[in-house]
N, C-alpha and C positions, 0 to 999 in steps of 0.2 A: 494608467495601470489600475485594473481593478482590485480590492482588496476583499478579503475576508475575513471574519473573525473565528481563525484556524481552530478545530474543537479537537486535534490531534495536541498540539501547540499550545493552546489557551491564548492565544495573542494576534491581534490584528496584522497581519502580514498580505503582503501579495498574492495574489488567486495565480490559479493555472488560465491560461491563456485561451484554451480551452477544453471540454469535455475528452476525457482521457481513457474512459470506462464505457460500455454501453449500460441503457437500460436503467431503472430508477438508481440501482449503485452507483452508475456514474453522473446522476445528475443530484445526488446526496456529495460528492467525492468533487463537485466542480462549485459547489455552493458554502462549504465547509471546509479544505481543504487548502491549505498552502500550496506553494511551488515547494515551499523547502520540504514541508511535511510530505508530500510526493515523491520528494528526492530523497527522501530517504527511506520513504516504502521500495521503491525501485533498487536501492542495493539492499535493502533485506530480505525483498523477491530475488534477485539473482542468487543470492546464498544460500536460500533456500532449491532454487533448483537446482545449482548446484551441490550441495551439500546432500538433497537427498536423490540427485540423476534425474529430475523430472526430467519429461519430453511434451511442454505445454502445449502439447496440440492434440494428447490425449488427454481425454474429458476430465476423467480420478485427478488429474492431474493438475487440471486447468479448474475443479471444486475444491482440491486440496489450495489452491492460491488465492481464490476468492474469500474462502473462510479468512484465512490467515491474515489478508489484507482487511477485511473489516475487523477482524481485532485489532488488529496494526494499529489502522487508524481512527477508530471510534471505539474501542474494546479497552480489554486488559491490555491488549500487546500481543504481537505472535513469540512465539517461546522458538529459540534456536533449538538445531536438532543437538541431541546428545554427545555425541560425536565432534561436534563442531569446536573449532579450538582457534581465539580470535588471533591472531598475527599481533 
C-alpha cells in the first residue's frame, strides 16, 4: 500500500489506489491526497449536488465542483449551502 503525506489531513495515511481526477488536478489529488481525505470529499460532493440539484454533466455544474473540491481539499474548505441542515 502506498502512502502519502495527506495535505487535506496533515498526516501520513494511505494514498488512493489510483488517479481519480484527470488532468494536473488529478495528478496533484493522487500525490497528496488520502483514501480517507477522498472519502470524504466524495460525500460533501454528493451534498453538494444534492443540496443544490446539480446535473454533473452540465459544465456550470461540473466548474462549480471542481472549485469546491480544491478548496475541499488543499483550500479553506467548501462552505455548505445555506439551506443545508445536517441530520
Amino acid at each position: 500500500m502506498r502512502t502519502v503525506n495527506c495535505l487535506m489531513l496533515n498526516k501520513e495515511l494511505g494514498g488512493l489506489d489510483r488517479p481519480t481526477y484527470p488532468g494536473e488536478l488529478g495528478k496533484k489529488i493522487f500525490e497528496n491526497i488520502s483514501k480517507e481525505a477522498w472519502a470524504l470529499w466524495v460525500k460533501h460532493m454528493t451534498m453538494l449536488i444534492n443540496e443544490n440539484r446539480l446535473t454533473p454533466m452540465e459544465p456550470k455544474a461540473r466548474t462549480f465542483l471542481e472549485e469546491e473540491m480544491e478548496k475541499f481539499l488543499f483550500g479553506r474548505g467548501s462552505e455548505l449551502p445555506k439551506e443545508f441542515k445536517p441530520k
